[in-house]
C-alpha positions as CSV (number, residue, x, y, z in Angstrom):
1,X,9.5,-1.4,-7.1
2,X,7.5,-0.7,-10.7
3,X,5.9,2.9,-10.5
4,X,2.1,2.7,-10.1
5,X,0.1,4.5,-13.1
6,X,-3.1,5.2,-14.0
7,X,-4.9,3.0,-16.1
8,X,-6.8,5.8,-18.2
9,X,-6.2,9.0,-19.5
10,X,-10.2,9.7,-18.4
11,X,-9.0,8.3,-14.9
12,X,-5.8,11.0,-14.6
13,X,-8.1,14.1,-15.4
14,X,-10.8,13.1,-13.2
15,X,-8.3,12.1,-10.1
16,X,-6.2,14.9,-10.4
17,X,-9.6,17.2,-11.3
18,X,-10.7,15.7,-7.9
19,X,-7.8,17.1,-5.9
20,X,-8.6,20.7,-7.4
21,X,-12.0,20.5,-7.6
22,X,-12.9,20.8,-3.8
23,X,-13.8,23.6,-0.9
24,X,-12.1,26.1,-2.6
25,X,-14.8,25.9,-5.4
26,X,-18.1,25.0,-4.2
27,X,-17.7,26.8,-1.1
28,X,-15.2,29.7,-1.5
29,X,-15.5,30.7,-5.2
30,X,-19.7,31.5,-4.7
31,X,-19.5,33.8,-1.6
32,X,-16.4,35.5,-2.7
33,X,-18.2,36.0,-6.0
34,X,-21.2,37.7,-4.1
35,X,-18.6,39.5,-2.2
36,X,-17.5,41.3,-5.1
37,X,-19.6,41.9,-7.4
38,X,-20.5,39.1,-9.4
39,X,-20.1,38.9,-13.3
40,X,-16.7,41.4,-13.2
41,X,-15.3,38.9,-10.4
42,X,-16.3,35.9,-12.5
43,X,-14.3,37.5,-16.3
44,X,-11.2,38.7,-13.6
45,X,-11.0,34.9,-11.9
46,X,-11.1,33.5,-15.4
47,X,-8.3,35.9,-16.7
48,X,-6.2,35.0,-14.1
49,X,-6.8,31.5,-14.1
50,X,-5.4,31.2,-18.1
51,X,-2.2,33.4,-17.0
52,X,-1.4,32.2,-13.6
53,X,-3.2,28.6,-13.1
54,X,-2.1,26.6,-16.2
55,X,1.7,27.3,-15.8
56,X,1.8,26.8,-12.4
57,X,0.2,23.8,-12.7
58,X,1.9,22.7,-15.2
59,X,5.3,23.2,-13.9
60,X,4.3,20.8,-11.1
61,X,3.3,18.0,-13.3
62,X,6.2,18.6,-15.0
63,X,8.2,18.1,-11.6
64,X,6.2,15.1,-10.9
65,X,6.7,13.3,-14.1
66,X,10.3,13.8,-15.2
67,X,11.4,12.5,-11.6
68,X,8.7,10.0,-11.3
69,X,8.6,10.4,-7.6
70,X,6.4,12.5,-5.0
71,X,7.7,15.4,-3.6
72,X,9.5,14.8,-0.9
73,X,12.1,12.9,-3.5
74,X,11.6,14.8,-7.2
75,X,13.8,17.7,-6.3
76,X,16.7,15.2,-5.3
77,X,16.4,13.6,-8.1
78,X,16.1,16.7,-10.7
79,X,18.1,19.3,-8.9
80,X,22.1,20.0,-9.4
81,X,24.4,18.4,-7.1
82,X,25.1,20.5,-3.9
83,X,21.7,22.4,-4.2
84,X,19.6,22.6,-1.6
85,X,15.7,22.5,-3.5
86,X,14.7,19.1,-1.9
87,X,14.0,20.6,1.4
88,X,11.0,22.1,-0.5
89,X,9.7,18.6,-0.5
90,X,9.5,18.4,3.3
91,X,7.9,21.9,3.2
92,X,5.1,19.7,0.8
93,X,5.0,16.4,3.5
94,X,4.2,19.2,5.8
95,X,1.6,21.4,4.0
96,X,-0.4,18.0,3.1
97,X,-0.4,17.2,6.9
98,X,-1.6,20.1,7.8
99,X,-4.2,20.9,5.0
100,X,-6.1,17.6,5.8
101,X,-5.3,18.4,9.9
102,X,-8.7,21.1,9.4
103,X,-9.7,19.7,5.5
104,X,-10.7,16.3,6.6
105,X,-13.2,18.1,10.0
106,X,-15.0,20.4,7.0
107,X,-15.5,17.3,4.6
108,X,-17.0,15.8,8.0
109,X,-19.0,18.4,8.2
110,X,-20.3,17.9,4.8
111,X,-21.0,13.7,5.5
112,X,-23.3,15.1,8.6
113,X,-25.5,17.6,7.0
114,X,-25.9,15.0,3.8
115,X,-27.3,12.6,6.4
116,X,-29.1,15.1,8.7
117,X,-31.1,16.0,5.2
118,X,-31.2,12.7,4.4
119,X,-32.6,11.2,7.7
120,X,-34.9,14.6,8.2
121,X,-32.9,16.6,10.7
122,X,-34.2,20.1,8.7
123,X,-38.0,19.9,8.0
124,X,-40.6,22.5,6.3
125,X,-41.3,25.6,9.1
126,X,-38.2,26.0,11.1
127,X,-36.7,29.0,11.8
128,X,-33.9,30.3,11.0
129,X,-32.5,29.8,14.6
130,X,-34.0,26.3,14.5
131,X,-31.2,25.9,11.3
132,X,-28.7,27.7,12.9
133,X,-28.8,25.8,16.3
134,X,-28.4,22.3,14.2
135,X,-25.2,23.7,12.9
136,X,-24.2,25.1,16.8
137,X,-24.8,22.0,18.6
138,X,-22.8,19.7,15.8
139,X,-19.6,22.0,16.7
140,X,-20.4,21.8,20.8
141,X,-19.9,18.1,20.0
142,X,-16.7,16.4,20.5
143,X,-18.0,13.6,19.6
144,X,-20.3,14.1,17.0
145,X,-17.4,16.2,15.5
146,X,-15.0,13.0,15.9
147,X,-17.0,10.8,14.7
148,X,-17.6,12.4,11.5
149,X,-13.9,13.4,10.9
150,X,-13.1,9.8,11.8
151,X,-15.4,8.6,9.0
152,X,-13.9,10.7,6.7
153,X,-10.3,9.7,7.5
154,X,-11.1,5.8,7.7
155,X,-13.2,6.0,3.9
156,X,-10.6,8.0,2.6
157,X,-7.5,5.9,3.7
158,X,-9.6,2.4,3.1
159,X,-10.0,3.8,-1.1
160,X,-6.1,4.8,-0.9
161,X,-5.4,1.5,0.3
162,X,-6.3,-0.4,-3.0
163,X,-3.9,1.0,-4.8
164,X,-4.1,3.9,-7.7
165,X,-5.4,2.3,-10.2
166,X,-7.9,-0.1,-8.5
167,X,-9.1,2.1,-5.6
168,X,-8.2,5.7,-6.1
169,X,-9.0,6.0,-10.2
170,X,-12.3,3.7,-10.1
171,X,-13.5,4.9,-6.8
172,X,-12.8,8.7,-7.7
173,X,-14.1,8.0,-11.6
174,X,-17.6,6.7,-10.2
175,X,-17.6,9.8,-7.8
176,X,-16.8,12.3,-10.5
177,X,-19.1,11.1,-12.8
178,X,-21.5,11.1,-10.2
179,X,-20.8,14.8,-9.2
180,X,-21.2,15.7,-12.6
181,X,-24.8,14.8,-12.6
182,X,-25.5,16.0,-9.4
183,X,-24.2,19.2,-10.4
184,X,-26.1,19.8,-13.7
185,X,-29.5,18.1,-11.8
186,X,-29.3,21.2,-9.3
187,X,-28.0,23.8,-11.6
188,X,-31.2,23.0,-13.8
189,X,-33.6,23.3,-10.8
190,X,-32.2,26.4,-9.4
191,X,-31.7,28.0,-12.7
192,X,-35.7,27.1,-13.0
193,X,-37.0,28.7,-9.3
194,X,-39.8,31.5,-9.8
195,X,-37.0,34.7,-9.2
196,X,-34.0,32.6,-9.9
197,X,-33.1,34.5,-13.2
198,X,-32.7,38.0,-10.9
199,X,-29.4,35.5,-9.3
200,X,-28.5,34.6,-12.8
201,X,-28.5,38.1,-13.8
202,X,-26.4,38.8,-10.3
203,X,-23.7,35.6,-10.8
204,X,-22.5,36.1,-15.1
205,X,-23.7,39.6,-16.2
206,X,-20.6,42.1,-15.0
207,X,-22.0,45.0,-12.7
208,X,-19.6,48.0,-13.0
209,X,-21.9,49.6,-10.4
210,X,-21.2,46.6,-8.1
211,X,-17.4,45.8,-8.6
212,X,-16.6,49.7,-7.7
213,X,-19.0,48.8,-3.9
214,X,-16.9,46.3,-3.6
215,X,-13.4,48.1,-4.6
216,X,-11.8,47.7,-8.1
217,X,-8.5,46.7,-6.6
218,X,-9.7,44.2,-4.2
219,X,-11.7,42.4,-6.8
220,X,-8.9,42.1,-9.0
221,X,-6.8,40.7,-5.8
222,X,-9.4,38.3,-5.0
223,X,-10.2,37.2,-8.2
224,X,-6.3,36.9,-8.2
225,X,-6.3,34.7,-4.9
226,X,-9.4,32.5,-6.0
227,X,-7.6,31.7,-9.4
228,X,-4.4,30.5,-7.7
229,X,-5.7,28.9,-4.5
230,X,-8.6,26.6,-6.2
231,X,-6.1,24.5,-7.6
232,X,-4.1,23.5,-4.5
233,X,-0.9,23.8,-6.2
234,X,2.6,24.3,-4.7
235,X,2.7,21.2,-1.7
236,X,3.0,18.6,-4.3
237,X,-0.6,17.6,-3.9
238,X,-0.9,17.6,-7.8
239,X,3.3,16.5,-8.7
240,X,2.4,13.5,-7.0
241,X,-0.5,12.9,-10.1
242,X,2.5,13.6,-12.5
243,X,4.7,11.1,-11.7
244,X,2.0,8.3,-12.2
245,X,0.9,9.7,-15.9
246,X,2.2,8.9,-19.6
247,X,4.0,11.0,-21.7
248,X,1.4,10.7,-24.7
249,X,0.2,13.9,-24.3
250,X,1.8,18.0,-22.8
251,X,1.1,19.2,-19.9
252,X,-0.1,22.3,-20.9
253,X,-2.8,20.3,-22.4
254,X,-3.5,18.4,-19.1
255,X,-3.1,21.3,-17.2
256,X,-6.0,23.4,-19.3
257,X,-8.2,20.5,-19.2
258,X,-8.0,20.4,-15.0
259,X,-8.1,24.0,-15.2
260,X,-11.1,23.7,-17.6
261,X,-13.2,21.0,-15.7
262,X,-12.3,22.9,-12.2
263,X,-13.2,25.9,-13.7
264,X,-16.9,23.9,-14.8
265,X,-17.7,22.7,-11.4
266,X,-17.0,26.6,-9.7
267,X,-19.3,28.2,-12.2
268,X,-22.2,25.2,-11.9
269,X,-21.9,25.9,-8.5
270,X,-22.8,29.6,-8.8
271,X,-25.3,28.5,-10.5
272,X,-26.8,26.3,-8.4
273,X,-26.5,29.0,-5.1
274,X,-27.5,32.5,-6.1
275,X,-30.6,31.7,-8.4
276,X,-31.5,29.6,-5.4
277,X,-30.5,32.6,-2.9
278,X,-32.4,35.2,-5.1
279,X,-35.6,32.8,-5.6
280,X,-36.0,33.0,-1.4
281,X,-34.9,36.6,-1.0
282,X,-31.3,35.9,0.4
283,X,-28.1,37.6,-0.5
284,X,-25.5,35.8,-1.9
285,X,-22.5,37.4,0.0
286,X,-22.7,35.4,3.3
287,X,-19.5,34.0,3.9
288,X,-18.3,30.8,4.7
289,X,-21.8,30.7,6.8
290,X,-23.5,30.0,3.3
291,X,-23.2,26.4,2.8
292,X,-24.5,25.6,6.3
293,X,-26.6,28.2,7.6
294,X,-28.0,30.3,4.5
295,X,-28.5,27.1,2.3
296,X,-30.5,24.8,4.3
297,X,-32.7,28.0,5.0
298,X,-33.4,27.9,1.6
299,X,-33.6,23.9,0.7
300,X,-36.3,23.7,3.9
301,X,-38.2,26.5,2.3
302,X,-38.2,24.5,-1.4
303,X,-41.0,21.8,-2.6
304,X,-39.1,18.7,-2.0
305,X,-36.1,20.5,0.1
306,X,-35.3,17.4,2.2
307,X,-34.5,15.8,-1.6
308,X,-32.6,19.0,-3.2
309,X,-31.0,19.3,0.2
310,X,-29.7,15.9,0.4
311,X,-28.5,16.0,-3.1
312,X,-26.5,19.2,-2.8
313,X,-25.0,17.9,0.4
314,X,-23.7,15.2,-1.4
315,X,-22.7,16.5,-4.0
316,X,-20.6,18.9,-2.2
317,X,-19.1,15.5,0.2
318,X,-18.0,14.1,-3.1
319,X,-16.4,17.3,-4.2
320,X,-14.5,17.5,-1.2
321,X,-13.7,13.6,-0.7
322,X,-12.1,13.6,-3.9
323,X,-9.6,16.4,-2.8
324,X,-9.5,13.8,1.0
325,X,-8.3,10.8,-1.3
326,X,-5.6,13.0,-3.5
327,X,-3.8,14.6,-0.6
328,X,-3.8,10.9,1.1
329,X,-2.3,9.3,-1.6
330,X,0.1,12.1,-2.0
331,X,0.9,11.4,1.8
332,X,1.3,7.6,1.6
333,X,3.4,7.9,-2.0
334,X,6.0,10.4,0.0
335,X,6.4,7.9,2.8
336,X,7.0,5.1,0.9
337,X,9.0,6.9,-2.0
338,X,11.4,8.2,1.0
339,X,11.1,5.4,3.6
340,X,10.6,2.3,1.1
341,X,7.7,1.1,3.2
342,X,4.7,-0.4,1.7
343,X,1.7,0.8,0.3
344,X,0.0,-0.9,3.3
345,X,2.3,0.1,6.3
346,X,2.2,3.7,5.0
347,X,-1.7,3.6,4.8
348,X,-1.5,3.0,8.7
349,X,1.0,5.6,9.6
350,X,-1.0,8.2,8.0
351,X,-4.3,7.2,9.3
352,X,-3.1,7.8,12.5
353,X,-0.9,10.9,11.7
354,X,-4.6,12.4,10.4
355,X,-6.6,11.2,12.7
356,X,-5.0,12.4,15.9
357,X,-3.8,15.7,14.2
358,X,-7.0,16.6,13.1
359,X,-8.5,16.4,16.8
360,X,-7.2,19.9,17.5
361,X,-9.0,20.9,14.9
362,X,-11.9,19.4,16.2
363,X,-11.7,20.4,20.0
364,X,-11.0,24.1,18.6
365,X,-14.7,24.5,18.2
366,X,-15.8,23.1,21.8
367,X,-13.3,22.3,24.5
368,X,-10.7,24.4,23.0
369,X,-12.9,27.2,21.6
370,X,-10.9,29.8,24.0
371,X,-8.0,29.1,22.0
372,X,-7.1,31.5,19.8
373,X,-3.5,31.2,17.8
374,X,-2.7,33.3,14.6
375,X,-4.0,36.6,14.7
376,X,-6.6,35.7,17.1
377,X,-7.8,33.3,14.9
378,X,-9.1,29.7,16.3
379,X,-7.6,26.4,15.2
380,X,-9.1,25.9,12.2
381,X,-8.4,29.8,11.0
382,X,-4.7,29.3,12.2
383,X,-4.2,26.1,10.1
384,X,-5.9,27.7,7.1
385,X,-4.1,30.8,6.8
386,X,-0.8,28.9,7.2
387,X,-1.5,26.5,4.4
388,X,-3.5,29.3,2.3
389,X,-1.4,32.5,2.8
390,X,1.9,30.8,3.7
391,X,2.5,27.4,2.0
392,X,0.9,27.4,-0.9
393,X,1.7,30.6,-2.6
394,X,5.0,30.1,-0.9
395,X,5.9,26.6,-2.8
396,X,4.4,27.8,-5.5
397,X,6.7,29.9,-5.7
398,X,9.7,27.9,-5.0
399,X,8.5,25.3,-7.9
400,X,8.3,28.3,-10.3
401,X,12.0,29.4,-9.6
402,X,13.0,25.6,-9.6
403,X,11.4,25.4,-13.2
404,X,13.3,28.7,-14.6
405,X,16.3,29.3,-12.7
406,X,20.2,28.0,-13.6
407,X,20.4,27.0,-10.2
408,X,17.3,24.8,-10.5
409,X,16.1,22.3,-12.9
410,X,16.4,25.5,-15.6
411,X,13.8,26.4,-18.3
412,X,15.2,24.3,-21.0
413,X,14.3,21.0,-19.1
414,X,10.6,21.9,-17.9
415,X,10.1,22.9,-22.2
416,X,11.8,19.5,-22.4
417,X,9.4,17.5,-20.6
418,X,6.5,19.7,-20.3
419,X,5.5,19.6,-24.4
420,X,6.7,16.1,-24.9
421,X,3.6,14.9,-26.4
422,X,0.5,15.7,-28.9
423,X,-1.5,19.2,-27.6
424,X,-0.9,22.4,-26.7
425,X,2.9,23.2,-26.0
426,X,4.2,26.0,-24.0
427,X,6.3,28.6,-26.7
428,X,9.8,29.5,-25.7
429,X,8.6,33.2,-26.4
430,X,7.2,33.0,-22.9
431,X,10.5,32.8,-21.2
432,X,10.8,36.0,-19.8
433,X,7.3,36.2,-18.6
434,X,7.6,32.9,-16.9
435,X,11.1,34.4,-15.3
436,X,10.1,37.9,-14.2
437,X,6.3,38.4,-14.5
438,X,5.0,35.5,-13.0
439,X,7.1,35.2,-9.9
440,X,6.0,39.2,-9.4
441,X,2.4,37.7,-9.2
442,X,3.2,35.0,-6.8
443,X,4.9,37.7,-4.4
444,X,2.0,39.9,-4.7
445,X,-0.4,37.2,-3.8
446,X,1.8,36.2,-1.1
447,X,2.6,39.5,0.5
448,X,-1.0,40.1,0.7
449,X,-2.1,37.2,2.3
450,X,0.3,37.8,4.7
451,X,-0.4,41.4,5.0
């Protein structure tokens, strides 16, 4: 069967853009900025990003395109007889499952408040209990929660089902472009609120005063986290986009451009929360609550807030269905690589391998809200500290040590495939930082998640 591929370059950035630019950036990234301390979190996140983020990154493409498979079959293909690195890639069938088995009920989440703005659900003059209780009662609804998890799953699967080139790329190009928009609209109006220069001030200029409240060290460990985490790499969800792309260009060059355009969404997105949060007297350091409790607060409060509401809720669905499609297709590639099933018949399994494992995420918040697994954590916690603290740092990891070890692919065979091409090419020089530094880093990150 003839390897699927993308039919642009512009449609390869913005897909595998799509599956990094998600939760992790327009949710995460701007409370954990007001967490700690603002502009000093923003120049350490950055730091990190160019030193961790683009090799990492990198190294998966690189996994993805010299075996021209997803992950559940690249290492078999790449590693040295008798080894035993393809097990990895049912370590990656795994993580995928159970990223979208909580990813695809937030997304839902997302879909509902778009049309709750849209339809008028928040109007001028409630309270802030009024907003809070529209939040409450769509989490005491098992169906209400279903439904919009099931929307997300169907849409999702339905793009992924017309292929890469003529669903996944055109649908996720129209959405990316449209994000793009959406973004700048909203990061001008915010940017433009009587007060919103105070949050401005707060989100870019570095605070010494603020980043030594907050801690030094856990700023730096954060910042650290943030950097390696927003780009969802070590389950394959990006090898996958690898296998499908030319070899016109390196992948350090791809990899800075994700990187670069991921990196542009997170900061548009500070933009667009804390001169907002400032304008209205709110801080910025709400925790996850700060999409869908602090937000709407503000939007209601806003000339035209059912409009600036609605637009930020979708733009943040589209954020978030773009990283939906990318782990499906990743899913459906890896059964049909393995199993040499259809695109079609593997669509169908995975629709119903989501759907039903995602209900426990669903139930967690209502009929199963006693539950409590990890730590005391409820479903959703439990799933995201497994995929967050465990897997991804974890196979990261592992796909770092494949890249530089003799007993893996080896060092000389990423160089090999990673700078074949016209851009920026990783220099040899970085060999022993790559071996020992890097994989240091990882351990940290990985101890202290788990820690």
């Amino acid at each position: 069967m003839k390897r699927e591929g993308f039919g642009t370059r512009l449609g390869f950035i913005l897909v595998s853009a799509g599956c990094a630019i998600g939760l992790g950036n327009v949710w995460r990234f701007p409370f954990i900025t007001g967490q700690y301390g603002g502009g000093w979190f923003v120049l350490f996140y950055l730091v990190f990003l160019l030193i961790m983020g683009v090799p990492i990154l990198s190294m998966e493409l690189a996994v993805g395109r010299a075996s021209r498979q997803s992950a559940t079959m690249a290492f078999k293909k790449l590693e040295k007889p008798g080894t035993k690195w393809h097990l990895h890639g049912w370590a990656c069938l795994l993580g995928n499952y159970l990223l979208m088995m909580y990813y695809t009920t937030v997304a839902g989440w997302l879909v509902a408040y778009f049309f709750k703005f849209a339809t008028g659900s928040f109007q001028p003059g409630m309270t802030t209990d009024q907003v809070g209780q529209v939040f409450n009662s769509l989490l005491a609804s098992p169906l209400e929660m279903t439904f919009w998890m099931g929307l997300t799953v169907l849409l999702g699967f339905f793009v992924c089902s017309k292929g890469l080139e003529n669903g996944i790329e055109k649908i996720t190009t129209v959405m990316m472009s449209a994000l793009l928009v959406l973004i700048l609209v909203l990061a001008v109006h915010s940017i433009l609120l009587p007060g919103g220069g105070d949050g401005l001030k707060f989100f870019l200029v570095p605070s010494l005063e603020r980043v030594q409240a907050s801690g030094l060290a856990n700023a730096i460990t954060a910042a650290m986290n943030q950097a390696f985490f927003t780009l969802s790499v070590g389950i394959g969800s990006m090898a996958i986009f690898g296998s499908y792309m030319s070899k016109e260009n390196t992948l350090a060059k791809e990899a800075a451009v994700i990187c670069g355009l991921d990196t542009f969404v997170a900061i548009m997105a500070g933009l667009i929360i804390f001169p907002a949060c400032f304008a209205y007297g709110v801080t910025p350091d709400q925790g996850p609550s700060l999409i869908f409790l602090t937000l709407p607060n503000v939007f209601i409060n806003m000339g035209a807030g059912r409009v600036w509401g609605s637009l930020f809720f979708l733009f943040m669905t589209f954020a978030s269905f773009s990283t939906v499609i990318a782990v499906f297709e990743n899913l459906i590639s890896m059964l049909m690589d393995y199993f040499g099933i259809s695109r079609g018949r593997s669509v169908l399994i995975n629709l119903i391998l989501v759907f039903f494992g995602s209900l426990p995420c669903v139930l967690g918040h209502n009929l199963w809200k006693d539950l409590h697994l990890i730590r005391g954590m409820d479903v959703l916690g439990s799933e995201d500290f497994l995929v967050s603290n465990l897997l991804l740092p974890g196979g990261s990891l592992i796909y770092l040590l494949f890249c530089v070890s003799r007993y893996g692919w080896g060092f000389d065979n990423y160089l090999e495939e990673c700078n074949q091409g016209e851009g920026l090419c990783i220099s040899p020089r970085l060999r022993p930082y790559f071996t020992y530094v890097l994989p240091l880093l990882i351990l940290l990150i990985l101890a202290n998640g788990l820690i």
